[in-house]
C-alpha positions as a Markdown table, in Angstrom:
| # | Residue | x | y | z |
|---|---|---|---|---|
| 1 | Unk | 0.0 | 0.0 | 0.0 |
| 2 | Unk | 3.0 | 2.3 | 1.3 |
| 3 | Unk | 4.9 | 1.3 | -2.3 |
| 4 | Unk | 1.6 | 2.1 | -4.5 |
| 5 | Unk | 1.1 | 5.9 | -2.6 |
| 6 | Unk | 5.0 | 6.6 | -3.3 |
| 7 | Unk | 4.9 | 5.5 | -6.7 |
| 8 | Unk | 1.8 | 7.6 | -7.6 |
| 9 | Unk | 3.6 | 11.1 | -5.7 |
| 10 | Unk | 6.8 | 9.8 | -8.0 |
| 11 | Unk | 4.5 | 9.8 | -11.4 |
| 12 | Unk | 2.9 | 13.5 | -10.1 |
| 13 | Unk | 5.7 | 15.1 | -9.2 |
| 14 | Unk | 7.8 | 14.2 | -13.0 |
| 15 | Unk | 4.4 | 15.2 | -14.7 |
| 16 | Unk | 4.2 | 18.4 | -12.9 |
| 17 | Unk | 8.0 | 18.3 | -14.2 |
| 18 | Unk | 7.3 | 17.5 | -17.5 |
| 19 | Unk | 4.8 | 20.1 | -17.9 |
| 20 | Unk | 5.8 | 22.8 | -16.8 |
| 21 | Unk | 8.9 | 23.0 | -18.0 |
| 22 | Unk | 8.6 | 23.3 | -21.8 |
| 23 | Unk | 6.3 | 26.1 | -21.2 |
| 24 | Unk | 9.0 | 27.8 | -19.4 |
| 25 | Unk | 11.4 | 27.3 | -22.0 |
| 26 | Unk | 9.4 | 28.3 | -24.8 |
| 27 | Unk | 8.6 | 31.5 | -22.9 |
| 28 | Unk | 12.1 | 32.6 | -21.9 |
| 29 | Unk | 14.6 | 34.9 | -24.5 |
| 30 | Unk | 17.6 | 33.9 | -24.2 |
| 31 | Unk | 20.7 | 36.0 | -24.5 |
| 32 | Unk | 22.1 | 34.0 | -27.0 |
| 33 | Unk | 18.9 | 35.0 | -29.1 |
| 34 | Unk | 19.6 | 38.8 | -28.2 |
| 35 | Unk | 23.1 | 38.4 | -29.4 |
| 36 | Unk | 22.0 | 37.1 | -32.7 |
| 37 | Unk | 19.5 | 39.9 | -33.2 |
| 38 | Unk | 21.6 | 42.5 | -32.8 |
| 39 | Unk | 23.9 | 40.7 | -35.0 |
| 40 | Unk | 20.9 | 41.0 | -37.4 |
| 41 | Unk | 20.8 | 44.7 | -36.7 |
| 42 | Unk | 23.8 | 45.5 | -38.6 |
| 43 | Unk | 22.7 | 44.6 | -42.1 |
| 44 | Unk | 20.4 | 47.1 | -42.0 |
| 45 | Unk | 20.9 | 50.0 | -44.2 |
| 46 | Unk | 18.3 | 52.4 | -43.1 |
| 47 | Unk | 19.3 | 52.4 | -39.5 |
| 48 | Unk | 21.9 | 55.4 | -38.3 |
| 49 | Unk | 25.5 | 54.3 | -38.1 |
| 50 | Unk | 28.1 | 55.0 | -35.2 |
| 51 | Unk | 25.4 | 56.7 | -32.8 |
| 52 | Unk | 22.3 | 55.6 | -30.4 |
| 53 | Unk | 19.8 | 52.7 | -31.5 |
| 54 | Unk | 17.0 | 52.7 | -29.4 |
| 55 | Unk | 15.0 | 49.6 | -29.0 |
| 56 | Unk | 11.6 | 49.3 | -27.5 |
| 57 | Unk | 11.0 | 45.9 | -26.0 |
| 58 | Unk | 7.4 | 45.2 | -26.0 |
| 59 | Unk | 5.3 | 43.4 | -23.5 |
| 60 | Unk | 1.7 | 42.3 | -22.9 |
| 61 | Unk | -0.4 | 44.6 | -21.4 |
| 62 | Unk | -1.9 | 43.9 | -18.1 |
| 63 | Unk | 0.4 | 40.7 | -18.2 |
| 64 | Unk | 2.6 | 41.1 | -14.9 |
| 65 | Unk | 5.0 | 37.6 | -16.2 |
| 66 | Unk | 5.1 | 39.1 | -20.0 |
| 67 | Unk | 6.4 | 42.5 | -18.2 |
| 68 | Unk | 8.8 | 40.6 | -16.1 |
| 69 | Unk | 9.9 | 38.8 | -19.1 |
| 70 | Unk | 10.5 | 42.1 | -20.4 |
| 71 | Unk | 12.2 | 43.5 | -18.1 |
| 72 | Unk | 14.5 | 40.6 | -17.7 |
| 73 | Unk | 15.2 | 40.8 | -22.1 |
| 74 | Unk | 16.1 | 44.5 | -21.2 |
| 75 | Unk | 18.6 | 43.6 | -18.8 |
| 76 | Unk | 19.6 | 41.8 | -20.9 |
| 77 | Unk | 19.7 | 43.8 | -24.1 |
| 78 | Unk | 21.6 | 46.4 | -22.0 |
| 79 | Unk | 24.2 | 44.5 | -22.0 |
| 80 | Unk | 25.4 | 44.1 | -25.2 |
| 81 | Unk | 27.0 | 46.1 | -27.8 |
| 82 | Unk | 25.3 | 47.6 | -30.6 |
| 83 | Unk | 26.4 | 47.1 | -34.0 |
| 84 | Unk | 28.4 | 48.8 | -36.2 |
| 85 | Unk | 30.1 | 51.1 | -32.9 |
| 86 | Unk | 26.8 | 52.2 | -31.8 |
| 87 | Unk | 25.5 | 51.5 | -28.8 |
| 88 | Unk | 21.8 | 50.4 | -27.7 |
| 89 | Unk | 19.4 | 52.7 | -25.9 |
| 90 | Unk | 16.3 | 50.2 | -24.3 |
| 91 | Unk | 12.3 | 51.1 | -23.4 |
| 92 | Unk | 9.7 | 49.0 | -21.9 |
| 93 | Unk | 6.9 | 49.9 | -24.1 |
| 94 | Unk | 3.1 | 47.7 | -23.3 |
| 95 | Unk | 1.8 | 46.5 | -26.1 |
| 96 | Unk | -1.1 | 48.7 | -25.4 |
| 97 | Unk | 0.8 | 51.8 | -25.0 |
| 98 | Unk | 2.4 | 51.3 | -28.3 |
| 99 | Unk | 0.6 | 53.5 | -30.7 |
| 100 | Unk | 0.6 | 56.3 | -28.5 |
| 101 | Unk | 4.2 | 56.3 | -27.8 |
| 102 | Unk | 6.2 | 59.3 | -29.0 |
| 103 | Unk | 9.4 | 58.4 | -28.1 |
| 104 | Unk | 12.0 | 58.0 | -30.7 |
| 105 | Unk | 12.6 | 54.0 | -31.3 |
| 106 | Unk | 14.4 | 52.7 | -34.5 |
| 107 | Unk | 13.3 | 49.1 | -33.7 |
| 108 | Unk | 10.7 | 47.1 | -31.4 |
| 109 | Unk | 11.5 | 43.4 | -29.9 |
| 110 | Unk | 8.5 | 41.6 | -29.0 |
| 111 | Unk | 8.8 | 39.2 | -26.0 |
| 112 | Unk | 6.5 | 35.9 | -26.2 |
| 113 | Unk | 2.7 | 36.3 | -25.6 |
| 114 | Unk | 2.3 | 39.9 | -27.5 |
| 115 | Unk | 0.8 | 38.5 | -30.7 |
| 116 | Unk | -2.2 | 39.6 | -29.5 |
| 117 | Unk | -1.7 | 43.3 | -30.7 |
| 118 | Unk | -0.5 | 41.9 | -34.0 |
| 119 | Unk | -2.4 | 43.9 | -36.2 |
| 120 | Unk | -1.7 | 47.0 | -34.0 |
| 121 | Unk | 2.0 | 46.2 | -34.2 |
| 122 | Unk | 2.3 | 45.8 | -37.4 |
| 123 | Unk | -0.1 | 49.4 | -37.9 |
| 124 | Unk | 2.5 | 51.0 | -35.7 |
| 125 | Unk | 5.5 | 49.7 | -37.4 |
| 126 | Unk | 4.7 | 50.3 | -40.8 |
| 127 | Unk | 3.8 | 54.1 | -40.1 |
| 128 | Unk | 6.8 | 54.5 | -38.0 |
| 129 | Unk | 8.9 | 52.5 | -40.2 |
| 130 | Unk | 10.0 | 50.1 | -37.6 |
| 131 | Unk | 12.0 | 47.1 | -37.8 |
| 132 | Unk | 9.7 | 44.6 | -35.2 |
| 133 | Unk | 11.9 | 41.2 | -33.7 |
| 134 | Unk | 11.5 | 38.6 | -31.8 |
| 135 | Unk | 12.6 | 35.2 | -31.1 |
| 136 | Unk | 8.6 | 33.9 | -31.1 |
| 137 | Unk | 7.8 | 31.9 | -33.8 |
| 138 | Unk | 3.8 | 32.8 | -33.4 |
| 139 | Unk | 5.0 | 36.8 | -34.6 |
| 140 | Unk | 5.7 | 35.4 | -37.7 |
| 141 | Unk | 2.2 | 33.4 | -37.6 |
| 142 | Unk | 0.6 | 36.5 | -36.8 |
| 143 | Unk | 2.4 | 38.1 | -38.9 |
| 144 | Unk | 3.3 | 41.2 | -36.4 |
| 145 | Unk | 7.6 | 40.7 | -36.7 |
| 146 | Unk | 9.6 | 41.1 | -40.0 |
| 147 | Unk | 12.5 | 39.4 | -38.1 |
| 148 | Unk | 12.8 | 36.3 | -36.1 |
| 149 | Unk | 15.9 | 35.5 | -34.7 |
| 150 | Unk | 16.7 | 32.7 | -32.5 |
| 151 | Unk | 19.3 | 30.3 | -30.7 |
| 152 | Unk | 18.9 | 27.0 | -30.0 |
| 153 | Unk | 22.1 | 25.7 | -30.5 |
| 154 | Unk | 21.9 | 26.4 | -34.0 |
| 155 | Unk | 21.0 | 30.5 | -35.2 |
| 156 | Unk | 17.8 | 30.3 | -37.0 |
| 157 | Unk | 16.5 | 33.8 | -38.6 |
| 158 | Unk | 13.3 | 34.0 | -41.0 |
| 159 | Unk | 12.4 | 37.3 | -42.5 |
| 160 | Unk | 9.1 | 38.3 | -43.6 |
| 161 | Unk | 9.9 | 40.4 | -46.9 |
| 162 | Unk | 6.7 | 41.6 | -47.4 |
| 163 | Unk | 6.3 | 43.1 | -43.8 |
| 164 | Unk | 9.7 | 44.7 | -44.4 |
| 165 | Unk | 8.7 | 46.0 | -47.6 |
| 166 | Unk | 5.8 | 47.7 | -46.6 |
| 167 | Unk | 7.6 | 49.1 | -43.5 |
| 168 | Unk | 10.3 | 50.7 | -45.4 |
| 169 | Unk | 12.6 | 48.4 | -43.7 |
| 170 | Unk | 15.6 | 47.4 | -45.9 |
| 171 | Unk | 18.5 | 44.6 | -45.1 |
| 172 | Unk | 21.4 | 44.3 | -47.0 |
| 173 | Unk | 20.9 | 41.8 | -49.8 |
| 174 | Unk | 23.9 | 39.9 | -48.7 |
| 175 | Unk | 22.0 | 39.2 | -45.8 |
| 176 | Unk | 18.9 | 38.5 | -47.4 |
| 177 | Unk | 20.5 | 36.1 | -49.0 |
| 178 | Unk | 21.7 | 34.0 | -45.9 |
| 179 | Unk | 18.4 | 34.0 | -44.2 |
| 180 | Unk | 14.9 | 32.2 | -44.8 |
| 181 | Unk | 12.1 | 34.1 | -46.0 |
| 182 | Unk | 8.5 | 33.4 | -45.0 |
């Protein structure tokens, strides 16, 4: 009887495991994946050179763990180096507060769970003629990021050209070469 009670809290406890865990992963952004997109960043050739990028990372609204996330990728993003001798200037931005934002931003990085403002990201971005990122597969779905760039053991980076085209958004063609395109 002892055996049976110990072997069912054993099964429990590696399903709670099991479960959990994935969705943990698949939420995080890793700094490997910010490394690679600002990698990205440098084949751009509408972005200014040798000065100040500023990047808006994006967040749910009303989400407290997408705003931690986001605060966490900012950390993060701070960090690191910009290309091309620049260096990065970062803004928590909620998805909500997006389109009446008037601070200056040259691109946006969405953080996992904001595909729910797609349509008003993508709105936003093609007035402002913003590059959008991420590392979350589903803004490609949604189609609310031109650029998805992430690291999981191996660099992956899709561009959506038509969201970049109608954005204004242009990458090197070298670059567009060495990428997929969705």
């Amino acid at each position: 009887m002892r055996a049976k009670i110990i072997l069912r809290l054993a099964v429990v406890f590696v399903l709670g495991l099991v479960s959990t865990f994935p969705a943990f992963a698949a939420d995080d952004v890793s700094l490997a994946d910010l490394k690679a997109a600002t990698r990205s960043l440098g084949f751009l050739q509408n972005l200014p050179r040798e000065s100040t990028l500023a990047i808006g990372i994006v967040y749910a609204s009303g989400s407290a763990t997408s705003k931690s996330l986001g605060q966490q990728t900012a950390e993060r993003l701070r960090g690191l180096p910009g290309p091309n001798n620049s260096s990065l200037k970062i803004e928590m931005i909620a998805a909500g507060d997006l389109a009446a934002s008037t601070s200056h931003l040259d691109a946006l990085y969405l953080v996992p769970g904001t595909t729910g403002s797609a349509a008003m990201i993508a709105d936003v971005a093609r007035r402002r003629h913003l590059l959008v990122m991420s590392n979350d597969p589903a803004c490609l779905d949604q189609r609310c990021c031109m650029l998805m760039v992430r690291d999981t053991g191996r660099v992956e980076i899709v561009l959506d050209s038509a969201l970049t085209q109608s954005a204004g958004v242009t990458f090197s063609s070298v670059f567009a070469m060495m990428v997929k395109h969705k």
